[in-house]
C-alpha positions as CSV (number, residue, x, y, z in Angstrom):
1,X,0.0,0.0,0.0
2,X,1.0,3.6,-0.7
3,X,-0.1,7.3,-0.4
4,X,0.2,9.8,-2.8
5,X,2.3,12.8,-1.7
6,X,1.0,15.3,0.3
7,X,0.3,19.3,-1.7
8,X,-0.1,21.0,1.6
9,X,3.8,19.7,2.1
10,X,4.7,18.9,-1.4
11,X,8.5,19.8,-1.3
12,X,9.3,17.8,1.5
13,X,7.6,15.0,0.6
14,X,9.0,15.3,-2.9
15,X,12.8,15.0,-1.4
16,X,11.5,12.4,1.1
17,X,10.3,10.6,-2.1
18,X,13.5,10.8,-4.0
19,X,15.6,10.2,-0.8
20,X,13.8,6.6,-0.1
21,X,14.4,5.6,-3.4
22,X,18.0,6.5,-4.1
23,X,18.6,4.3,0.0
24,X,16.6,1.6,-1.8
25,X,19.0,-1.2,-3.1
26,X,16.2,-3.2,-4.6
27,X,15.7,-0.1,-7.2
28,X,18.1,-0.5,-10.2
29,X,20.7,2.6,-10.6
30,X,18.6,3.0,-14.4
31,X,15.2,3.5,-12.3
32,X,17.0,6.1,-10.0
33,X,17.8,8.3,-12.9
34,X,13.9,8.1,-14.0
35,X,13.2,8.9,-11.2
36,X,15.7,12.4,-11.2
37,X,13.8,13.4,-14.3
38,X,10.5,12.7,-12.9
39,X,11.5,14.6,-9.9
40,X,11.8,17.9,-11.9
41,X,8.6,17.8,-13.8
42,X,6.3,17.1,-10.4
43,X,3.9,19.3,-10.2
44,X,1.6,20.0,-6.8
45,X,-1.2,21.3,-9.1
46,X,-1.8,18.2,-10.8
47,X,0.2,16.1,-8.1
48,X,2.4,14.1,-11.0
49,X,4.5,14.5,-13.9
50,X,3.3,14.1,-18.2
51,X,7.0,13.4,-19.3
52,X,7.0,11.4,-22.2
53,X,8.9,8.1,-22.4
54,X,10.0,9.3,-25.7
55,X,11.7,12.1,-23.9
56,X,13.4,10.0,-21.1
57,X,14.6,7.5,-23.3
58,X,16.3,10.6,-25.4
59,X,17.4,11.8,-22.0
60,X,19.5,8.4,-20.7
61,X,20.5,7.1,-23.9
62,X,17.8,4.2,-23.4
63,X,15.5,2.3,-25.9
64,X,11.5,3.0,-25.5
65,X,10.7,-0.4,-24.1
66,X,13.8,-0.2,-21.5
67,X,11.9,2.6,-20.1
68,X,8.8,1.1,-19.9
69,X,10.1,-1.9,-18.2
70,X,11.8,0.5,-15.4
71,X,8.6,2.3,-14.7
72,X,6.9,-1.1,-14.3
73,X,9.8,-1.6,-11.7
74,X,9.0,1.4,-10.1
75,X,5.4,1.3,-9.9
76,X,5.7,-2.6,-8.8
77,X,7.5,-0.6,-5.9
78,X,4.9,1.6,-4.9
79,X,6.6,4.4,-5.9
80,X,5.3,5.2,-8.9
81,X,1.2,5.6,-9.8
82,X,0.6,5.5,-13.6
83,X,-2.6,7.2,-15.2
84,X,-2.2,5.7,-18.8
85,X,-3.9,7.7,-21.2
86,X,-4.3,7.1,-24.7
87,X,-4.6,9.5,-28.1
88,X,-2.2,11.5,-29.9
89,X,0.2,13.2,-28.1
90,X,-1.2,12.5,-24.7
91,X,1.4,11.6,-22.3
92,X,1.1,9.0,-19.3
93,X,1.0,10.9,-15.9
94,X,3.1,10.0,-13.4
95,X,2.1,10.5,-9.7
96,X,4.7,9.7,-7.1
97,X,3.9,7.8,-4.2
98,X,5.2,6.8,-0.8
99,X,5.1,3.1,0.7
100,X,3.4,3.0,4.0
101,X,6.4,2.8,6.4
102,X,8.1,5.5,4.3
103,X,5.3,7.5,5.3
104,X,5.5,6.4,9.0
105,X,9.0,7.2,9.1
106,X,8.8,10.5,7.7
107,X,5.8,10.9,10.4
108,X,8.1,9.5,13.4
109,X,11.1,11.9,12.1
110,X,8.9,15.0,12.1
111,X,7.6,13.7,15.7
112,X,11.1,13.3,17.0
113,X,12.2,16.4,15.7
114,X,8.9,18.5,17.7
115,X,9.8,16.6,21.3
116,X,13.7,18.4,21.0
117,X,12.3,21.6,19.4
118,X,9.9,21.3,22.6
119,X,12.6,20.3,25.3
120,X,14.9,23.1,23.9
121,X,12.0,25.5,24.4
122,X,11.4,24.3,28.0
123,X,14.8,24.5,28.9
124,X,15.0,28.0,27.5
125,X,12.4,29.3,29.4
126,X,13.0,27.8,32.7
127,X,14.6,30.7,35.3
128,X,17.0,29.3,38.1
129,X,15.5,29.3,41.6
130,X,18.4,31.2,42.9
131,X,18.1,34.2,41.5
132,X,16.9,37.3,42.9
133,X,13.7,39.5,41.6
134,X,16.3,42.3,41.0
135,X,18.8,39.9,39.0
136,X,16.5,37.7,36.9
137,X,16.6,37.8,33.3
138,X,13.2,38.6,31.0
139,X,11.3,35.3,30.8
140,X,11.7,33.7,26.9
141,X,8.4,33.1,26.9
142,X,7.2,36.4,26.6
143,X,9.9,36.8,23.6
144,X,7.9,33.5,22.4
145,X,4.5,34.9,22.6
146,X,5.5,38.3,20.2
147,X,5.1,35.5,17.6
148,X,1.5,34.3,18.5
149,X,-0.4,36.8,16.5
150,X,2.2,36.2,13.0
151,X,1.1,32.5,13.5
152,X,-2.4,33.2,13.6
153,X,-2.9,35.3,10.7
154,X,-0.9,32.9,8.5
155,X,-3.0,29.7,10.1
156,X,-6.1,31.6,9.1
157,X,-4.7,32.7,5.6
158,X,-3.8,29.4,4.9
159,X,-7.4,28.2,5.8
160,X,-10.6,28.5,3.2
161,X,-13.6,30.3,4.8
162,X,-15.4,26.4,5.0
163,X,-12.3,25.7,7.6
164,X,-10.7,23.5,5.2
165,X,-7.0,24.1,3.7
166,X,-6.0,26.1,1.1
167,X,-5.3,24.4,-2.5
168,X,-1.7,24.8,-4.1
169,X,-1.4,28.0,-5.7
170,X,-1.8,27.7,-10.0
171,X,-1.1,29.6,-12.9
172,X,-3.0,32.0,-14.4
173,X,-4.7,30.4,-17.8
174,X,-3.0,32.3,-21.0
175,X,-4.1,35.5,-21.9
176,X,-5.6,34.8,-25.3
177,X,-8.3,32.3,-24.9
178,X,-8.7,31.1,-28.3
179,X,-5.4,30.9,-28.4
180,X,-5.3,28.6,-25.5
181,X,-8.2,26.5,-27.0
182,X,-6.3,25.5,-29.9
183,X,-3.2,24.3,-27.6
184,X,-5.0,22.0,-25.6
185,X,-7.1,20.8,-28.8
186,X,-3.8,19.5,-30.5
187,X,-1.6,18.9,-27.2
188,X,-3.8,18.6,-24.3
189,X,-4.2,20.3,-21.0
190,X,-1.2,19.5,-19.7
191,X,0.7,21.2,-22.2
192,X,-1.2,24.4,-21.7
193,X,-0.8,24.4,-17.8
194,X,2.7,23.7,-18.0
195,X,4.2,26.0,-21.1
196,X,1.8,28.2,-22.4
197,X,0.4,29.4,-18.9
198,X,3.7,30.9,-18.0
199,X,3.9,33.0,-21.5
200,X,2.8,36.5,-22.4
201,X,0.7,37.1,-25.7
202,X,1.4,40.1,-28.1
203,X,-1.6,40.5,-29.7
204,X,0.2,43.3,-31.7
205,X,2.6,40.3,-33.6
206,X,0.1,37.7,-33.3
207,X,2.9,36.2,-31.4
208,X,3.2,33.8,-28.3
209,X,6.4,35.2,-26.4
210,X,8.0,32.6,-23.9
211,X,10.2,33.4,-20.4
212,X,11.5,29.6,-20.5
213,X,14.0,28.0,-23.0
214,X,12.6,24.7,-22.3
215,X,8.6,26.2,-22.6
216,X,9.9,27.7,-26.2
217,X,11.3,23.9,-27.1
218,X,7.9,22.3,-26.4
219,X,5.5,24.0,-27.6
220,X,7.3,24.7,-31.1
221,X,7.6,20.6,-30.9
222,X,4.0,20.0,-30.1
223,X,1.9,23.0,-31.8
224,X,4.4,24.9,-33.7
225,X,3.8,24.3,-37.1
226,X,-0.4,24.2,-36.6
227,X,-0.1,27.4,-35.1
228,X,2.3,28.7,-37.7
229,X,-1.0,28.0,-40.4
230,X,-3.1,30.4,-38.2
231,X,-0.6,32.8,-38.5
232,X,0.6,32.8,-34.9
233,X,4.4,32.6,-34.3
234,X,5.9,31.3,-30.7
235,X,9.2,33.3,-29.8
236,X,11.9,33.1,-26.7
237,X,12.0,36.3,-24.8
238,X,14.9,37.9,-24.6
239,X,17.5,37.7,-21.5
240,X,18.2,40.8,-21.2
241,X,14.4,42.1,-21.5
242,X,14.3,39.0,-18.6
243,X,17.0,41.0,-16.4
244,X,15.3,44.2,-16.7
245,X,11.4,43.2,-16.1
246,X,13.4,41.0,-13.2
């Protein structure tokens, strides 16, 4: 049995995830560097990664089935949860997941690590019965307590008026909806949410104008050339333009 990893704490989990695995000798040193790639693409939004095996097997110099036999090792490991999805250019999504005990060790270490943050505390606090009214140094506690109202307004921002938490934040949809429409018509969702989002649109040029190198890379891959016949163009920003709106 396994759990998939938690949004609310998505980048620890995500390193407790990859830790595990590299300790694990029963995963083959081919499966750990899946797993690197797969570590890069994870997204808390959709809580997985849409690398293609195409792409990894480009990536580590591996055939296509090589690749599909690792993730079957993974997954047989309960680290890996595969949504298989069929159609043209529509990528498998990869959830990570943590085995049970992984997730009762990571529980026990975070326990362990509140009891000495606690103890330290206490012993902090604590004035020596010798000491005079006149000598006695200002309790820690009430240097504690300044903090109480700065927790409380970020435990109630981080709460939705129902009481329950607060979903990972998400990118903004593109700017030209139409635009948009056609992306996810020929490449899917997941391309949209993960390279187009993150653009700016220059309605001026017609032009789709990217802030990431590997963004620009994709999406001329996957809609480049349809786009191209409705006479919209996809360009890499600048760097120095990137400096100076930086």
């Amino acid at each position: 049995m396994s759990r998939l990893l938690d949004p609310e704490n998505f980048v620890a989990e995500k390193f407790a995830w990859h830790q595990r695995i590299s300790h694990d000798p029963a995963v083959s040193p081919a499966a750990k560097s899946i797993v690197g790639l797969l570590m890069h693409d994870l997204n808390p939004c959709v809580g997985g990664s849409w690398r293609g095996q195409d792409s990894m097997a480009a990536s580590l110099g591996l055939s296509d089935r090589h690749v599909r036999r690792l993730l079957k090792q993974l997954e047989a490991a309960a680290y890996l949860q595969i949504e298989v999805r069929k159609g043209r250019s529509r990528t498998n999504i990869y959830r990570a997941t943590l085995p049970d005990e992984a997730a009762d060790a990571l529980q026990k270490r975070t326990s362990a690590t509140d009891q000495i943050e606690e103890k330290r505390t206490s012993a902090a606090v604590q004035t020596p019965k010798n000491r005079t009214p006149a000598s006695r140094k200002p309790d820690m506690g009430v240097r504690q307590s300044l903090y109480e109202p700065i927790n409380k307004i970020r435990a109630a921002e981080n709460r939705q008026p129902s009481g329950g938490a607060r979903p990972p934040a998400c990118v903004t949809p593109f700017a030209q909806a139409d635009v948009r429409q056609a992306v996810v018509q020929i490449a899917g969702e997941d391309a949209a949410v993960s390279y187009l989002d993150r653009a700016m649109w220059e309605p001026d040029q017609r032009r789709i104008l990217c802030t990431s190198p590997m963004a620009f890379t994709r999406l001329k891959e996957r809609v480049g050339q349809p786009l191209a016949a409705s006479g919209i163009s996809i360009a890499l920003q600048p760097r120095e333009t990137q400096q100076l709106a930086a």
